[in-house]
N, C-alpha and C positions, 0 to 999 in steps of 0.2 A: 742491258746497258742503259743505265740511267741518266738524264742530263743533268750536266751542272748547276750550281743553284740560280735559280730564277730562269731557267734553259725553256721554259715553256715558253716564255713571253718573249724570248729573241726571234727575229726572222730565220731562216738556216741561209737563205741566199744571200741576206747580209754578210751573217758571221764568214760565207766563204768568197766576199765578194762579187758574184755572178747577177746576171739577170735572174730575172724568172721562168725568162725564155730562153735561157743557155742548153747549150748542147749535152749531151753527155761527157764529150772529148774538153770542153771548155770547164764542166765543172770538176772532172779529173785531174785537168792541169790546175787550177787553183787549187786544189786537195791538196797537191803533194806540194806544190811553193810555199803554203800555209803549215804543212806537216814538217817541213825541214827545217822552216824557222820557230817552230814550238815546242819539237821534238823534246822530250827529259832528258833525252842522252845530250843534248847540245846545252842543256841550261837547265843541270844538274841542281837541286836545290833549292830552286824559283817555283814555287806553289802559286803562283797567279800565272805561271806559263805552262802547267801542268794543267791548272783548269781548262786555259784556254786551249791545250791538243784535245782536252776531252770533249771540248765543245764541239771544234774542227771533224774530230771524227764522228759524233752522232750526226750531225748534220751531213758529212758526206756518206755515211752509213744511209740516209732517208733518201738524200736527192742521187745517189748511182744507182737505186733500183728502182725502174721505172714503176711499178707498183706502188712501193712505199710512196713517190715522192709522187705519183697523181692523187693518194691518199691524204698527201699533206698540202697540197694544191687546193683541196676538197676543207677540210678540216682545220687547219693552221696547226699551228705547234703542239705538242702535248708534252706529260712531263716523262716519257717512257717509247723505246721502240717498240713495245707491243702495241702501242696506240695504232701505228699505221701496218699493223700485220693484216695480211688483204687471204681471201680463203681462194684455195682451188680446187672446186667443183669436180675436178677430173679424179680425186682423191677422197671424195665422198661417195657412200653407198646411196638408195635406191630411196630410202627413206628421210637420209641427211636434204639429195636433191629435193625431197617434194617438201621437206621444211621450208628449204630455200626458194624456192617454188613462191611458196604461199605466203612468205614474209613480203616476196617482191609484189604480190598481187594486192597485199594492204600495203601499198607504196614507201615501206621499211626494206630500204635497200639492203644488200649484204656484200661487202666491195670484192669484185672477185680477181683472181691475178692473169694476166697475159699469157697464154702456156708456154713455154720454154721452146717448143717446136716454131710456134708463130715467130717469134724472136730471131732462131737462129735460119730460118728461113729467107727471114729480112736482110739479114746481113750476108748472107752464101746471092742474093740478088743483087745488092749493093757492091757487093765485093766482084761480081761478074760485069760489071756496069747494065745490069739487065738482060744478058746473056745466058740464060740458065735455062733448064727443064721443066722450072717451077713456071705455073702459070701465069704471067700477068696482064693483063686486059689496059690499053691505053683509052683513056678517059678525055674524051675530048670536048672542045668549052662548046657549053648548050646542048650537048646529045646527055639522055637517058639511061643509064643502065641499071636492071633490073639485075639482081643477083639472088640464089640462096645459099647460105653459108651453112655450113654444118657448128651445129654448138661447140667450141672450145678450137673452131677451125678459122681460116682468112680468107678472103677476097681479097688480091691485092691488083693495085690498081697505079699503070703509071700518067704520070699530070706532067707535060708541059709547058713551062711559063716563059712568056717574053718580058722584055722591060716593060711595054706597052698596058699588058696585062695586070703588072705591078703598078703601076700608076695609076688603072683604071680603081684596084682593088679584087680581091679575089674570094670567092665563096665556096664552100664544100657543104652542098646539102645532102643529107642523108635523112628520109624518112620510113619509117614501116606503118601503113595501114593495121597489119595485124598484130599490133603494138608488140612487136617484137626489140627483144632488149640486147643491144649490141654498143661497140666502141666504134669511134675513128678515129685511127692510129697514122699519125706521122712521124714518118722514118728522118733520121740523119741521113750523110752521105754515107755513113760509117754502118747502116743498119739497125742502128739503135735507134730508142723509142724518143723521141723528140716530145711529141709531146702525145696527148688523146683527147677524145671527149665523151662522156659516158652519155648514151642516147637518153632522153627525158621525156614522160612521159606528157601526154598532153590531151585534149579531149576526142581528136579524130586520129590521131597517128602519134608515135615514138620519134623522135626528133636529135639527131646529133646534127651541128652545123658548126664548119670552123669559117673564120674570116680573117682575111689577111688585107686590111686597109689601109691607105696613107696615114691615116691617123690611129688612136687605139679607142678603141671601144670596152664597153663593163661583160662581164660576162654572169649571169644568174644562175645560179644553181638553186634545183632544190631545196628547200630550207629543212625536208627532213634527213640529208645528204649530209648535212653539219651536224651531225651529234646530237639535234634538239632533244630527239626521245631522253637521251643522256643530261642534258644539260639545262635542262626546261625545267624551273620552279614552278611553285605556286604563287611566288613575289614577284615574278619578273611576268606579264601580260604577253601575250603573244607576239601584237604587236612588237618589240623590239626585236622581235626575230626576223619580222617580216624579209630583212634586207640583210640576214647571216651570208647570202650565199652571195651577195655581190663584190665581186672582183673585177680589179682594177689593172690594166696593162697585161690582160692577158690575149691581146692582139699580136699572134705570133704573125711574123712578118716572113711570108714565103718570097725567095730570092728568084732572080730569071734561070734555067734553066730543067731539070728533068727530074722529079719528085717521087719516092714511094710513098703510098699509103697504102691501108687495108681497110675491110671491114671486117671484123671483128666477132664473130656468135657467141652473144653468152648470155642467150636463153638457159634453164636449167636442164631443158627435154629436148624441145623441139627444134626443128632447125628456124635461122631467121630469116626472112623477106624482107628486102632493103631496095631502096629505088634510089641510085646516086649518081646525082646532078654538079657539075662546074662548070660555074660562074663569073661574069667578069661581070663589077657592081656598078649598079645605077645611082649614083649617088647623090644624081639632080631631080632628086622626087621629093612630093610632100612627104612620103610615108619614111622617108631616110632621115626629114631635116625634122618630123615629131622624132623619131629615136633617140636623134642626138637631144632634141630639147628634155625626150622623157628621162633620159639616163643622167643628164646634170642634174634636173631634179633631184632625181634618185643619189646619188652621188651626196648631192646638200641634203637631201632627208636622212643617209647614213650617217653623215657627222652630226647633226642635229638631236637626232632619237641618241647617239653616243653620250651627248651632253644630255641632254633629257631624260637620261636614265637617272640620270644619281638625283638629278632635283625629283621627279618622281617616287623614288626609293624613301627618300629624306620626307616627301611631302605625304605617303603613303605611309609613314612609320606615324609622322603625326596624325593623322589622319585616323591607324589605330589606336595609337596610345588618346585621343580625343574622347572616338568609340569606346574603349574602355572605361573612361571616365564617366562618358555619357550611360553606359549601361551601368556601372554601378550607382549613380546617381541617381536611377530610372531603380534599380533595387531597392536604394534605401527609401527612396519615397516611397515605394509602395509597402514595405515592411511599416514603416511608419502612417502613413495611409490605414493601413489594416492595424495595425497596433492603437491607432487613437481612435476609429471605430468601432474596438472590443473594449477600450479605456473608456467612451461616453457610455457606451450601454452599460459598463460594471459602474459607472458614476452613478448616472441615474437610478439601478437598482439599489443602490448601499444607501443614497438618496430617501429613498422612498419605504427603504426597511423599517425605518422608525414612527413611521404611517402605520405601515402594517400590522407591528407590534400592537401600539394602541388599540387600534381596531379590534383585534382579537382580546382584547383583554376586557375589552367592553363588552364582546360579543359571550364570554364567556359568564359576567358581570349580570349583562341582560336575562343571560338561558337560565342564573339560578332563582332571580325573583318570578319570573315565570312559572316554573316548576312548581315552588312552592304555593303561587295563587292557585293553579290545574289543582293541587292535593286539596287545598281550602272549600273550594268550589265544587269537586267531588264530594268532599263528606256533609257538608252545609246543603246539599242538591236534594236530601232526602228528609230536609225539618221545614215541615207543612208554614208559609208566611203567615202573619199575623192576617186575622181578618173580621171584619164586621159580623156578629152577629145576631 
């Protein structure tokens, strides 16, 4: 299913009017309010409302499968749904896994999907208001809990919030010492996946953390997370990549009352070790009011390097077409260089040829008067000279 034309460069929560942080139930109902006023059957004939159901539907094709649409979260638009097709491990042999394995260990992610079990798990809990057989462990603010998940399995974990708590701002830390690679998946009321965060690697420990503050904060991804391997010239410098993975508004705002989450295993082998902590934030620190300083920065150095790119591209085109100039210039002088250094030496030979000539002609000149005295002098050498007697 391909998109419309120029369909890469639309937002998809624009085209269906949602947040970014909408529900799944929220971006459902915009689907179908949007499908019934686009539909062909209602406006029969109208090729620009025909585009636009096409649009409508790829877009809610990426954002109602919570997979596609963390992939699109991750990556932005592309011009195809196979862009955001995400793999399940569970579906791979023995050999597939240790590829995956080892891509993840050279920090080349491979996006993996939620298994369908964890999913419907979430909603059979939701749907009991927490009433069920399935395990869940209540997560209370400032205690520690230490979990291991099985790969392709959940911890699921209930959080209580007051209004108070939401005022203060709210934190989900999730670490692994043994850099194990796991999600943090927040539930709707409904059981579906509201949203996630894929854990990040980092120098002591794997790292997912969500925050739910009064205000919004940027969120950093990866920058090999964004397609670079895919998308990285050799005309575009790294630098502008540096800041692919920053987003904006992606401070989901957790409401007062009683929350699923899970943690998430998807290591390719091993099970994961996760230590997860809740938070209510301290927001009257230096180390809060550098963030926010650092993140505007950041914020104006993404628009800046945006604009900065093309005068760079522009100034780096002249720059080679200059180099080019200069190096054939740097050619022809030394062709010419070496051309007038073989041109004075053949000067000065062609020069001095008519020297030579003479010379030889003399020297040829000289050798036969010679010759002929040597024969004179030989025969005259044996008649006795006149003398007194």
């Amino acid at each position: 299913l391909a998109m419309a034309s120029a369909g890469g460069e639309k937002d998809f929560y624009e085209i269906l009017g949602v947040e970014r942080t909408a529900s799944e139930s929220e971006i459902r109902m915009a689907y179908r309010k949007l499908a019934l006023r686009y539909h062909p059957d209602r406006n029969p004939g109208s090729q620009e409302d025909a585009d636009k159901f096409k649009e409508i539907s790829v877009a809610y094709a990426v954002l109602s499968d919570s997979n596609r649409r963390h992939r699109y979260d991750l990556t932005g638009p592309a011009d195809s749904l196979k862009e955001f097709e995400v793999i399940d491990p569970s579906e791979l042999g023995y050999l597939g896994r240790a590829f995956g394995a080892l891509f993840t260990q050279l920090n080349i992610p491979i996006p993996t999907t939620i298994s369908p079990k964890v999913i419907s798990m979430a909603e059979q809990i939701m749907k009991s208001n927490f009433s069920t057989d399935i395990p869940v462990e209540t997560l209370n603010f400032g205690c520690v809990s230490s979990c291991r998940v099985v790969t392709r399995e959940a911890k699921f974990y209930r959080i209580c919030i007051s209004e108070e708590d939401c005022k203060k701002g709210i934190i989900i830390s999730c670490r692994s010492t043994d850099m194990s690679k796991f999600k943090l998946i927040l539930f709707d009321k409904e059981g579906c996946v509201r949203t996630m965060w894929e854990s990040q690697k980092l120098k002591r420990y794997t790292s997912a953390e969500a925050f739910s503050l009064p205000f919004d904060v940027v969120r950093i991804m990866n920058v090999f997370e964004l397609n670079v391997l895919r998308e990285l010239d050799k005309e575009v410098p790294i630098q502008f990549h540096l800041l692919d993975g920053l987003q904006t508004a992606q401070n989901v705002k957790i409401q007062p009352g009683e929350h699923l989450i899970c943690i998430f295993g998807d290591n390719w082998f091993k099970d994961a070790n996760v230590k997860v902590k809740l938070l209510t934030a301290e927001c009257d620190t230096v180390a809060f009011q550098t963030i926010r300083k650092c993140e505007e920065n950041l914020k104006n150095y993404k628009k800046q390097m945006n604009n900065f790119k093309t005068e760079f591209l522009e100034a780096k085109k002249r720059y080679e077409t200059a180099m080019a100039k200069l190096e054939n210039y740097g050619k022809e002088i030394t062709d010419n260089l070496s051309r007038r250094e073989s041109a004075y030496a053949e000067f000065v030979d062609s020069s001095a040829a008519k020297y030579v000539m003479k010379m030889e002609k003399k020297q040829r000149s000289y050798g036969g008067s010679h010759l002929f005295n040597n024969i004179f002098d030989a025969i005259t050498s044996g008649i006795p000279k006149n003398s007194k007697h």
